[in-house]
VOSEMI-876141 format. One record per atom (N, C-alpha, C, O): residue number from 1; atom name; x, y, z. Coordinates in steps of 0.05 Angstrom, whole numbers. Layout:
BEGIN
 roke marba     c1     c2     c3
  NUM    CA      X      Y      Z
...
This chain:
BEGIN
 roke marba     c1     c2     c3
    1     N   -546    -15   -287
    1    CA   -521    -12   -303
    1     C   -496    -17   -285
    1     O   -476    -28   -294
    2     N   -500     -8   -259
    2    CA   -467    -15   -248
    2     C   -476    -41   -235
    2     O   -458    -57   -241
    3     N   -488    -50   -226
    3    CA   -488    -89   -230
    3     C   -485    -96   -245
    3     O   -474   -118   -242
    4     N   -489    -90   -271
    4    CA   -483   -101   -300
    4     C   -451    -95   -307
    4     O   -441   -112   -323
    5     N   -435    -77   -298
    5    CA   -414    -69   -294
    5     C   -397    -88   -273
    5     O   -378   -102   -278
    6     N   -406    -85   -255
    6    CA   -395   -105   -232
    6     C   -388   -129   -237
    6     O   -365   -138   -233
    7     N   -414   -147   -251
    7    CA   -409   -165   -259
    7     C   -391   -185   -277
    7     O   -386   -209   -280
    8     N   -385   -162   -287
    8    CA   -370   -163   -312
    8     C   -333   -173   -310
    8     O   -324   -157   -294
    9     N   -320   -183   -315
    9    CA   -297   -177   -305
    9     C   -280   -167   -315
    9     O   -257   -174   -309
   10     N   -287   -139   -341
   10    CA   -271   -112   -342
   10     C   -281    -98   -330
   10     O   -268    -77   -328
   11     N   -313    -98   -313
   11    CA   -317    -86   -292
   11     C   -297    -83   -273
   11     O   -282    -64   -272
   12     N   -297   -103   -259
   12    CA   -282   -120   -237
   12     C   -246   -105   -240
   12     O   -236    -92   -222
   13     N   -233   -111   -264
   13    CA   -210   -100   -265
   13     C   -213    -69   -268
   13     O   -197    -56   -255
   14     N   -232    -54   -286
   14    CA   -231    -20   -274
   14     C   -238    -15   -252
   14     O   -230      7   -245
   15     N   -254    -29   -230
   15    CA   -250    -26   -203
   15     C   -230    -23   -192
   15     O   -222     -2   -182
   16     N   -213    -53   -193
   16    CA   -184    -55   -182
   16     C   -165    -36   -198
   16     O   -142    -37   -187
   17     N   -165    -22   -216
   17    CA   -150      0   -225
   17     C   -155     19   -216
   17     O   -137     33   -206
   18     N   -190     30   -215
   18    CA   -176     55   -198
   18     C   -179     62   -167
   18     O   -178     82   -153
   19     N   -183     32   -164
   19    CA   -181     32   -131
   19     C   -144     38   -119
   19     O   -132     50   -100
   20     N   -137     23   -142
   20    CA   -101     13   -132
   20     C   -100     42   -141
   20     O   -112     53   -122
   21     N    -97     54   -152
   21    CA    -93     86   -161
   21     C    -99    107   -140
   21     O    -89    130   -139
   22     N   -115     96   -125
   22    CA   -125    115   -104
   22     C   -113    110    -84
   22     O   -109    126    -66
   23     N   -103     76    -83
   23    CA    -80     75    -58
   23     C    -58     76    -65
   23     O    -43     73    -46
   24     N    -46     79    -91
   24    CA    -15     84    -94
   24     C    -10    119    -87
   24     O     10    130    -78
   25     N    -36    133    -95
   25    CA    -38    163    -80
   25     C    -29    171    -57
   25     O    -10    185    -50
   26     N    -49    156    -45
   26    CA    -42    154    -15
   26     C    -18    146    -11
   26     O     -5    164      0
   27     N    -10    132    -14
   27    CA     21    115    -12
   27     C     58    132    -16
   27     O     79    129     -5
   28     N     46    152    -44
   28    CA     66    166    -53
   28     C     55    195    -22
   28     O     73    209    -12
   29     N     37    197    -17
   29    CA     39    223      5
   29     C     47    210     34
   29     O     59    221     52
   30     N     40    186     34
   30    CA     49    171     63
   30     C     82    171     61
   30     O     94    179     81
   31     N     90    166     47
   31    CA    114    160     42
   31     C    131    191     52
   31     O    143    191     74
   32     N    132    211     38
   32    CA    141    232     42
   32     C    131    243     70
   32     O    149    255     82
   33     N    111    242     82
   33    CA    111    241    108
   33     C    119    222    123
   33     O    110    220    146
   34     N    133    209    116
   34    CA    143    187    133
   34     C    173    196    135
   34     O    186    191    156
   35     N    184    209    113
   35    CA    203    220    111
   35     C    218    241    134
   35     O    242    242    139
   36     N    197    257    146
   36    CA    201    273    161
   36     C    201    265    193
   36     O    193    276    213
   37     N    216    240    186
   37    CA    211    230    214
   37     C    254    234    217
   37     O    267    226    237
   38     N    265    248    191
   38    CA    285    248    194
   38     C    297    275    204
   38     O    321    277    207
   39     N    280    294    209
   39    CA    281    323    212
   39     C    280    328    240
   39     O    283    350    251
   40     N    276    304    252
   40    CA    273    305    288
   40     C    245    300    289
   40     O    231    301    269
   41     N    235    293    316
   41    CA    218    290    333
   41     C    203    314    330
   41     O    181    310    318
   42     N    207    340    338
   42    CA    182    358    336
   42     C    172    365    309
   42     O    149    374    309
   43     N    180    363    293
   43    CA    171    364    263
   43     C    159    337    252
   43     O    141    338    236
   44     N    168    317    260
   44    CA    155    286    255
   44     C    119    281    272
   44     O    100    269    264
   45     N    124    298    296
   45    CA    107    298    318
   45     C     81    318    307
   45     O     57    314    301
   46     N    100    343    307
   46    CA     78    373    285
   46     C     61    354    262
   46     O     37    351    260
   47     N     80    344    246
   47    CA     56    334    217
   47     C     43    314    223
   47     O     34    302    203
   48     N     36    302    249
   48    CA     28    274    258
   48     C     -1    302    271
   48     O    -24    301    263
   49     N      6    315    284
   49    CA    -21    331    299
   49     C    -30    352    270
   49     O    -53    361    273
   50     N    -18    359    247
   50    CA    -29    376    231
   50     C    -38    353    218
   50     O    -43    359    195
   51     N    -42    332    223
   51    CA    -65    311    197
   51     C    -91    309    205
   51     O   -112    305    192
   52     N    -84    312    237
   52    CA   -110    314    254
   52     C   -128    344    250
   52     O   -152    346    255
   53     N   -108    367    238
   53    CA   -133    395    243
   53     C   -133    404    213
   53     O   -137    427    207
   54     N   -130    388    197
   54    CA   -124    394    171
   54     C   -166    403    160
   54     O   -187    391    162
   55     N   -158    423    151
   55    CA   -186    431    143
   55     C   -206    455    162
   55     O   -223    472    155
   56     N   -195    447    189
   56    CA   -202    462    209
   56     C   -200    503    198
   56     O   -181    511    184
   57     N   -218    517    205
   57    CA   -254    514    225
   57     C   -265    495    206
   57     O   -274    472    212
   58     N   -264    505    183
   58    CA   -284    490    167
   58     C   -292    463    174
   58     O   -314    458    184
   59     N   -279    449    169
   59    CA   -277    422    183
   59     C   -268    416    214
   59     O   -247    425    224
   60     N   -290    398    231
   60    CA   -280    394    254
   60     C   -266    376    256
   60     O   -269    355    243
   61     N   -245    382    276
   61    CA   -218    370    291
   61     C   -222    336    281
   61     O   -246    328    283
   62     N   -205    320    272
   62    CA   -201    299    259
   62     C   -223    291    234
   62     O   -222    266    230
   63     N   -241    303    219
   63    CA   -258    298    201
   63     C   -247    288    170
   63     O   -257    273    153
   64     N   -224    303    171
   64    CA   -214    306    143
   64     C   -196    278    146
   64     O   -192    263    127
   65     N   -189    276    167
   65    CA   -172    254    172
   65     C   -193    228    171
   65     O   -187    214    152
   66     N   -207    223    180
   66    CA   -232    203    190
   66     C   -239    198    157
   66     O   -240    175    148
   67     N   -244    222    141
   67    CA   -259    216    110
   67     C   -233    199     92
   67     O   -234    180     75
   68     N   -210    214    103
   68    CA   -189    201     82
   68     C   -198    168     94
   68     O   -212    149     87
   69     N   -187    172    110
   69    CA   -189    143    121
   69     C   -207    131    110
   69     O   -202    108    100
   70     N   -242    148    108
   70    CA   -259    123     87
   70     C   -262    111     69
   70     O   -270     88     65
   71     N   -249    134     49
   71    CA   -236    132     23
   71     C   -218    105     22
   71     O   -226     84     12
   72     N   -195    107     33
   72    CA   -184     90     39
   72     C   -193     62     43
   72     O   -186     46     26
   73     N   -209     54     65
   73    CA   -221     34     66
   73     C   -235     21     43
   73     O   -234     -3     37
   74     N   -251     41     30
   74    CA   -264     35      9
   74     C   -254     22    -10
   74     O   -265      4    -23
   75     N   -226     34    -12
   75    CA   -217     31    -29
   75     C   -207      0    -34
   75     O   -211    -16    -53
   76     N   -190     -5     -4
   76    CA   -181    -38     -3
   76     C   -200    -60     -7
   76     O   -198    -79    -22
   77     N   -225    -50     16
   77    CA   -243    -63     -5
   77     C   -253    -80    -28
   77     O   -257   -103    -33
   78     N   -257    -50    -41
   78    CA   -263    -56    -66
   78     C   -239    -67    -89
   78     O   -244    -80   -109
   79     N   -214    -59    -81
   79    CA   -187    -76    -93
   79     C   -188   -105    -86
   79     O   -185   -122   -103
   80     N   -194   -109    -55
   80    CA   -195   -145    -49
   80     C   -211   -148    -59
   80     O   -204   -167    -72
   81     N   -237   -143    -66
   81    CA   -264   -157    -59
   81     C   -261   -167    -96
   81     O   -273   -187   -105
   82     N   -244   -149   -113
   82    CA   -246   -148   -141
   82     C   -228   -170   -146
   82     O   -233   -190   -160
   83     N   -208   -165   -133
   83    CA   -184   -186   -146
   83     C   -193   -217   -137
   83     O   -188   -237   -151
   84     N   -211   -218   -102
   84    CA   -213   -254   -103
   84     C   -238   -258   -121
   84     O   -242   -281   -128
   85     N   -252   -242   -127
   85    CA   -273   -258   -155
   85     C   -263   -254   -174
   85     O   -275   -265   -193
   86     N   -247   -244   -179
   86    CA   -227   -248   -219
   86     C   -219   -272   -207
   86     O   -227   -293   -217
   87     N   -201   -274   -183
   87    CA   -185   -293   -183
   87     C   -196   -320   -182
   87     O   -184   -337   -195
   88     N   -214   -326   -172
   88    CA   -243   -342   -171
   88     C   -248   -354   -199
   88     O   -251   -377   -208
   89     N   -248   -328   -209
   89    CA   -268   -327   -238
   89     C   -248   -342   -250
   89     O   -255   -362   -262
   90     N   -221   -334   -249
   90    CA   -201   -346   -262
   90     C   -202   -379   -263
   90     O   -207   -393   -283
   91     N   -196   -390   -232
   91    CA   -192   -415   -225
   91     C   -219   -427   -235
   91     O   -214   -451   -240
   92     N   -248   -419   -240
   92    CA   -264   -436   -253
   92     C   -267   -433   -281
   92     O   -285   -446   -291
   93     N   -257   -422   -294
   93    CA   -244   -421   -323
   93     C   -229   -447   -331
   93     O   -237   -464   -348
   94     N   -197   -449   -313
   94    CA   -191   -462   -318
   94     C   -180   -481   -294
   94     O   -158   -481   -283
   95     N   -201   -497   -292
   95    CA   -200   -525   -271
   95     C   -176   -536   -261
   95     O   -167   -535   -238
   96     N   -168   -550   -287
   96    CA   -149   -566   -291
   96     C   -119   -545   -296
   96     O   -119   -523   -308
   97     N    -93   -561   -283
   97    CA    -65   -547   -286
   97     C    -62   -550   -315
   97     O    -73   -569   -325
   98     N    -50   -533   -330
   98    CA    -26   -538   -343
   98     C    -13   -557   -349
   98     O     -3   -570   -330
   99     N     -9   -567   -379
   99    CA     10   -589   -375
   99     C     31   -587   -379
   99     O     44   -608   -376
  100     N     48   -558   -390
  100    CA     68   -549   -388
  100     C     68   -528   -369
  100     O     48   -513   -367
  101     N     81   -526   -361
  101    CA     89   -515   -327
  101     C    107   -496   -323
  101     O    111   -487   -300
  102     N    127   -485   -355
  102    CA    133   -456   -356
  102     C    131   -431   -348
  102     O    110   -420   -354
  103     N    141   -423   -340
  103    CA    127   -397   -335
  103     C    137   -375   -341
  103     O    158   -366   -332
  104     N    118   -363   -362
  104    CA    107   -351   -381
  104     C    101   -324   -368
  104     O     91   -308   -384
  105     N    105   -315   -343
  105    CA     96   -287   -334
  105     C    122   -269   -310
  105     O    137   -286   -301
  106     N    125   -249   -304
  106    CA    146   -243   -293
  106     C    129   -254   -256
  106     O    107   -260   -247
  107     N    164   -249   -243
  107    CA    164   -257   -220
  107     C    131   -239   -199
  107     O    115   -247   -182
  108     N    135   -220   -208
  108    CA    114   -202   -197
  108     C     90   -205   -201
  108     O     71   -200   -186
  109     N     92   -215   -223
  109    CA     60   -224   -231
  109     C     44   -247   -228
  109     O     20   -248   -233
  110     N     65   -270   -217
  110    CA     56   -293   -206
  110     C     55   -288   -175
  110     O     45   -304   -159
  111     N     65   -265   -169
  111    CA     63   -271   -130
  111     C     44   -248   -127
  111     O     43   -239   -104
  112     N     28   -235   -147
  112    CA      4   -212   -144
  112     C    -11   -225   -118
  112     O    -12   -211    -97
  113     N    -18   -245   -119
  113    CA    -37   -254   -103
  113     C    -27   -262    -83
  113     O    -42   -260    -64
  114     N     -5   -271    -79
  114    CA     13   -276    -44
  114     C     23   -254    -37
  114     O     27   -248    -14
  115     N     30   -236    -57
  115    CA     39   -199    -43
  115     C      8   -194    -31
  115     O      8   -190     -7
  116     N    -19   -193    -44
  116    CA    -35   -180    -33
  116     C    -44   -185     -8
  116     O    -51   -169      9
  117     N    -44   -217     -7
  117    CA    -47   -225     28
  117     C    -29   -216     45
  117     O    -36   -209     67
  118     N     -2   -213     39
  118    CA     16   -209     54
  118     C      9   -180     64
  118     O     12   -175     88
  119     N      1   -162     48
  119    CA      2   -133     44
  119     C    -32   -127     64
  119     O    -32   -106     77
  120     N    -54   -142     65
  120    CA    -66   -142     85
  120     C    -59   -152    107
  120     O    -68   -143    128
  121     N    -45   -169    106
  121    CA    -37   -170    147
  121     C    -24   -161    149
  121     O    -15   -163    172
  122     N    -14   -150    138
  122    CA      9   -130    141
  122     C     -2    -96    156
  122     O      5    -83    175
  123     N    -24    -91    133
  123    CA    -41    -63    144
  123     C    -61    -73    171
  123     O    -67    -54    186
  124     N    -72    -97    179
  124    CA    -73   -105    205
  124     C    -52    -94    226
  124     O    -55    -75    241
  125     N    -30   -111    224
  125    CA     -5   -103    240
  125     C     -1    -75    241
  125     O      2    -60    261
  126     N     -1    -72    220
  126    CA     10    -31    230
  126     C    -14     -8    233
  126     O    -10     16    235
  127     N    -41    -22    233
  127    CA    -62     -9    247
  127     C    -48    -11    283
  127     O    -40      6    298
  128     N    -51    -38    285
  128    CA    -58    -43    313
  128     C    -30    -39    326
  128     O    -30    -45    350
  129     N     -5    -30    316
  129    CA     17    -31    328
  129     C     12      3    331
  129     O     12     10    355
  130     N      9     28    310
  130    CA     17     52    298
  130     C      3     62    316
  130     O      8     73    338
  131     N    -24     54    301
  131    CA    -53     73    309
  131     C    -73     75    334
  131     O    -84     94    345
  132     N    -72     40    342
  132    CA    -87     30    368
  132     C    -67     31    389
  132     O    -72     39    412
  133     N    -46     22    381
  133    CA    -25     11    400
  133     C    -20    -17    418
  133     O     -3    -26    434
  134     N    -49    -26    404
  134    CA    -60    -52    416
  134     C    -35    -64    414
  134     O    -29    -65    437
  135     N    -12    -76    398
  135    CA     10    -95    395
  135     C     29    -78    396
  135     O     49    -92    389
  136     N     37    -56    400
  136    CA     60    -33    393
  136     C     80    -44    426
  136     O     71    -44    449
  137     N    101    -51    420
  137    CA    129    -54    442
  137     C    131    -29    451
  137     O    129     -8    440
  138     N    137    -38    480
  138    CA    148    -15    493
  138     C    134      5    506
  138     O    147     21    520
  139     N    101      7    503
  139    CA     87     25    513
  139     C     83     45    491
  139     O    101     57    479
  140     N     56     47    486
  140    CA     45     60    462
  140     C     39     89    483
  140     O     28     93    505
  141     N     52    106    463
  141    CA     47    133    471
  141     C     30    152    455
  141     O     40    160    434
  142     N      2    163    464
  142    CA     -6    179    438
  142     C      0    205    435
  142     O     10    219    453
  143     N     -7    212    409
  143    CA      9    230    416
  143     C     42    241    413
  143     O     52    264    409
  144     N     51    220    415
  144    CA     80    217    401
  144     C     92    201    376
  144     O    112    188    376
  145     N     79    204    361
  145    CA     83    179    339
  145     C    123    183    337
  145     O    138    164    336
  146     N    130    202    337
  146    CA    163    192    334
  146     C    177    168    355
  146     O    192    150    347
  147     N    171    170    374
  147    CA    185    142    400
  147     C    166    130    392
  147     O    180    110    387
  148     N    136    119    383
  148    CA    132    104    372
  148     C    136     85    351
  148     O    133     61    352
  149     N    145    101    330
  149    CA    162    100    306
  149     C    179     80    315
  149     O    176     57    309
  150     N    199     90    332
  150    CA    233     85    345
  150     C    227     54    361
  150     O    245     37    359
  151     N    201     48    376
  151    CA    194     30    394
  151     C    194      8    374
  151     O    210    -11    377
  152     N    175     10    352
  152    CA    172     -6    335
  152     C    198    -24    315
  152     O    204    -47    311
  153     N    206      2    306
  153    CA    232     -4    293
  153     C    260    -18    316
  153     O    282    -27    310
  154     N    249    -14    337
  154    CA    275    -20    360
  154     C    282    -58    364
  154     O    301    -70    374
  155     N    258    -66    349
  155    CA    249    -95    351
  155     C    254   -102    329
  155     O    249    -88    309
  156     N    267   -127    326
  156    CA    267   -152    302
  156     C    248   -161    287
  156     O    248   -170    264
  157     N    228   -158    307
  157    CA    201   -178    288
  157     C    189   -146    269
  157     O    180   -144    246
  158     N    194   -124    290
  158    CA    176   -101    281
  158     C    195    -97    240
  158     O    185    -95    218
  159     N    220    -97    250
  159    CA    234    -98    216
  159     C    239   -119    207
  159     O    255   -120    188
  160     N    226   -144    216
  160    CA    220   -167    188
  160     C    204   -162    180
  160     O    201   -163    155
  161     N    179   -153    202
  161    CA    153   -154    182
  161     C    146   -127    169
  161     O    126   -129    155
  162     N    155   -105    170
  162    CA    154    -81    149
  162     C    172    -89    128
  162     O    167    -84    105
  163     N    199   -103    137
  163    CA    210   -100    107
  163     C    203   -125     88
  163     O    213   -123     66
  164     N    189   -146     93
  164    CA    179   -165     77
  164     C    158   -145     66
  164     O    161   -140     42
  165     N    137   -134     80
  165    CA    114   -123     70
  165     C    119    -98     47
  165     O    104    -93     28
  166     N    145    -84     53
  166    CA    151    -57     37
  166     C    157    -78     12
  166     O    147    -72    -10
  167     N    172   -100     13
  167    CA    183   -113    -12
  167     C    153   -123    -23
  167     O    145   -115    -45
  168     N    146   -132    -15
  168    CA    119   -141    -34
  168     C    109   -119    -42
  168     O    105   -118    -66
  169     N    101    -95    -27
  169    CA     83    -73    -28
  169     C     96    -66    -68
  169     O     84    -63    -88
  170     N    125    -68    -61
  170    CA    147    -54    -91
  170     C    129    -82   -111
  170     O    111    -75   -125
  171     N    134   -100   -111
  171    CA    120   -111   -133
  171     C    106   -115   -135
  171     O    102   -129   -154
  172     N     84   -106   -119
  172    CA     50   -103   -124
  172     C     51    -84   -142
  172     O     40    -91   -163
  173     N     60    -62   -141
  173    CA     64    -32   -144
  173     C     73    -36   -177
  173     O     57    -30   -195
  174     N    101    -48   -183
  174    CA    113    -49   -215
  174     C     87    -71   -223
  174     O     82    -64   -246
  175     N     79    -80   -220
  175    CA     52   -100   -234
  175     C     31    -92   -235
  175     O     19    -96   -256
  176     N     22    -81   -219
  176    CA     -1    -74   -214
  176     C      0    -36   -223
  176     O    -22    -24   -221
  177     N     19    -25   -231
  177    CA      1      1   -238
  177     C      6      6   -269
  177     O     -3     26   -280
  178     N     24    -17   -283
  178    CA     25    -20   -313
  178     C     -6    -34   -311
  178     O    -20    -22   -327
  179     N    -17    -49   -301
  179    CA    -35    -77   -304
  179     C    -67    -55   -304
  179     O    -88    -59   -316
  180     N    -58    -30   -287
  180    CA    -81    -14   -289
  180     C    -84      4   -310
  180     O   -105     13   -319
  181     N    -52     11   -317
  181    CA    -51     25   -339
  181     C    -66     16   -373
  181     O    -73     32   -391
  182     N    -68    -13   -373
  182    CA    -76    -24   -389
  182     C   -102    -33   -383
  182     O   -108    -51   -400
  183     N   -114    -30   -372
  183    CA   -139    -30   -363
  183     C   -159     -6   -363
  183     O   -183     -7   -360
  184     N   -146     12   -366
  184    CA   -163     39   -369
  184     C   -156     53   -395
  184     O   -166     74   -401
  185     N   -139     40   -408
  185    CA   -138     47   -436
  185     C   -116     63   -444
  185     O   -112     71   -466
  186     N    -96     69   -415
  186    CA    -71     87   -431
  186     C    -49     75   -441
  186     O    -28     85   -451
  187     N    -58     49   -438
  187    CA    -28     35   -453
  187     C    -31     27   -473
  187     O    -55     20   -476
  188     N    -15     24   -494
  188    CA     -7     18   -522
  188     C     15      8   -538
  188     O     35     20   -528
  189     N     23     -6   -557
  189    CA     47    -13   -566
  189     C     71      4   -555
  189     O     87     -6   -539
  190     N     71     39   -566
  190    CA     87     46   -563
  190     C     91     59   -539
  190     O    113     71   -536
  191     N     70     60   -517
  191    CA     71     63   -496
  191     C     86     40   -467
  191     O    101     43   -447
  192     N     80     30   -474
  192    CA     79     -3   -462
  192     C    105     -3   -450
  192     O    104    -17   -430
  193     N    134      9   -454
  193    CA    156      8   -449
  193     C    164     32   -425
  193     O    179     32   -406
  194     N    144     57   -439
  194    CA    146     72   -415
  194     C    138     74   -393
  194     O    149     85   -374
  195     N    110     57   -394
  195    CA     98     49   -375
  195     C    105     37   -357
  195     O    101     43   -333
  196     N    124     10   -370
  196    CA    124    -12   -349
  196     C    163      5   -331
  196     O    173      0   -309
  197     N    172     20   -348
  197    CA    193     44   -335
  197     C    180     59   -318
  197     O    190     55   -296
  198     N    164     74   -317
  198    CA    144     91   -298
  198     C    136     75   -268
  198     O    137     83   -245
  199     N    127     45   -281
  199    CA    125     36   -258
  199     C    137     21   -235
  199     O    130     17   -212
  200     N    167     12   -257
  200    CA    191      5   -244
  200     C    201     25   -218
  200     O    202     19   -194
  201     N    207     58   -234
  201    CA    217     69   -221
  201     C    194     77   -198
  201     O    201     89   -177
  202     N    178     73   -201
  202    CA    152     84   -180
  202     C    155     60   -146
  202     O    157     63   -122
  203     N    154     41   -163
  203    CA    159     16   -141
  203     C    186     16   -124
  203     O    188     12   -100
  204     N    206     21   -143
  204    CA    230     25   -133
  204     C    236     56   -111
  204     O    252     55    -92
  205     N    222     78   -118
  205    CA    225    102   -104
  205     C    213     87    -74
  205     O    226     82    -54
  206     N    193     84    -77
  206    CA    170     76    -53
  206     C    176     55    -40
  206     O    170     59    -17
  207     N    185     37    -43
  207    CA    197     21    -26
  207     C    226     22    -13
  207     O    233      5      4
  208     N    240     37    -21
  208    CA    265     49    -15
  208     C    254     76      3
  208     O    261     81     26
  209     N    242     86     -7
  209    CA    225    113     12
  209     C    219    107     49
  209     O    225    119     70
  210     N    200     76     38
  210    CA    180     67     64
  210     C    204     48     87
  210     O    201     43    110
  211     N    232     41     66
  211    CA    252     25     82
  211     C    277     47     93
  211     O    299     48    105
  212     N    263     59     83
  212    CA    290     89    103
  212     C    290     89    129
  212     O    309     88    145
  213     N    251     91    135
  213    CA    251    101    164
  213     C    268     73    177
  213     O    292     77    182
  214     N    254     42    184
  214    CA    269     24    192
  214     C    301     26    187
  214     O    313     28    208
  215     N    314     26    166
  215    CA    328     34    166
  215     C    354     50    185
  215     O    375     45    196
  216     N    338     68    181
  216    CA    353     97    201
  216     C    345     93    228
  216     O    360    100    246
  217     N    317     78    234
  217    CA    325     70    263
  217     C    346     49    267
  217     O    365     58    280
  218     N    348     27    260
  218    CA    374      5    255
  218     C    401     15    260
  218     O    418      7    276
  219     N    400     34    243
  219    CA    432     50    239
  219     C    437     73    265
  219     O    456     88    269
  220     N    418     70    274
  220    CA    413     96    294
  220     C    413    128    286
  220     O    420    149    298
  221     N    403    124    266
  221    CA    407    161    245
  221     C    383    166    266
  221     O    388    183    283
  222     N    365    157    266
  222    CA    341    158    276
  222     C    330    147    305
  222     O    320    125    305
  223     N    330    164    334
  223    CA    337    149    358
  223     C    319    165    367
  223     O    313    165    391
C-alpha cells in the first residue's frame, strides 16, 4: 500500500506537504532562536548549549538534538526526492513547449523549482560554515556560535548568500504552504483567500525574522 501510495503523484504531493510542514516547523522555531542573538552573546551562546542538553537525564547529552536533526533530514529528503519525480513526471507529460508562452501562474510558483535548488546549497553552505566550520571566515570557534554568527555576517559573500537564500526561502514558503494546504484537503473556495493571506504573512514574518540577524550585524546593532 505505501508503494502504491508513493507511486502515485497525490502520493508524491502529500509527501511534499507534510514534509514542507515539518520544515516550515522547524523554521518558525529556528527563527525565534535566531532572534536571541539580539539579547547579547551569553544568552545567544546559553540557547546554542541548552539545544545540546535538552531532554537530559532522560536523554543523553546531544540526542534530542541528533533526532531533530533526523527528522529533519528526512524530511528534505523526502521533499526533494518528491518534487524532482512530480517534476520529472511533469516534463514527460508534456514534452513539447507551449505555443503560447503566457504566463498563467504567479512569480513564486514558476521559480518553486530554482528557489528549491537554491535553498539546498544554500543548507550546504550554512552546514559547513555554522556547524562544521569547514568554510566559516575568520576562525571557527566552537562553542561560541555568537562571534560565529558576527564572523559570518562580517563578510559580503556570507550576506549575499543568506540574503538571496532567505528571499527564496519567503517564496518557497507563500507557494508552497497554500500548495500544501490544498493538498491535504484544507483548502476550499471560501477558504482559498485566507489561506493564500496566512501564507503571505507567514513568508513575510520569516524572512524578515531570518534577515534581522545579517542585518543587525551590517548595522552593527549586533558586534
Amino acid at each position: 500500500m505505501a508503494r502504491t501510495v508513493w507511486d502515485s503523484s497525490v502520493g508524491k504531493k502529500a509527501v511534499m506537504a507534510v514534509s514542507g510542514l515539518i520544515m516550515l516547523l522547524y523554521l518558525v522555531v529556528h527563527m525565534i532562536g535566531n532572534l536571541k542573538i539580539f539579547f547579547g552573546p551569553g544568552e545567544f551562546n546559553l540557547y546554542a548549549h541548552w539545544l545540546r542538553t535538552v531532554g537530559e537525564p532522560f536523554m543523553h547529552h546531544e540526542w534530542t538534538l541528533w533526532l531533530v536533526r533526523g527528522v529533519l533530514v528526512a524530511a528534505v529528503v523526502a521533499h526533494a526526492t518528491s518534487a524532482y519525480q512530480l517534476s520529472r513526471r511533469d516534463i514527460r507529460a508534456r514534452p513539447g513547449k507551449y505555443v503560447h508562452k503566457k504566463a498563467r501562474a504567479s512569480y513564486a510558483t514558476r521559480t518553486m523549482r530554482w528557489g528549491g535548488t537554491i535553498l539546498a546549497l544554500f543548507i550546504v553552505w550554512h552546514i559547513l560554515d555554522l556547524t562544521t566550520g569547514t568554510v566559516h571566515p575568520g576562525g571557527f570557534q566552537a562553542g561560541h556560535p555568537y562571534q560565529n554568527v558576527v564572523d559570518t555576517f562580517s563578510t559580503w559573500y556570507g550576506n549575499v548568500i543568506y540574503i538571496v537564500a532567505m528571499l527564496a526561502l519567503g517564496l518557497h514558503i507563500r507557494h508552497g504552504f497554500w500548495s500544501a494546504a490544498q493538498t491535504l484537503g484544507v483548502g476550499n473556495r471560501t477558504r482559498d483567500r485566507a489561506l493564500k493571506s496566512v501564507a503571505g504573512v507567514l513568508a513575510l514574518l520569516l524572512t524578515a525574522g531570518f534577515l534581522a540577524v545579517p542585518v543587525g550585524v551590517m548595522t552593527g546593532v549586533v558586534s
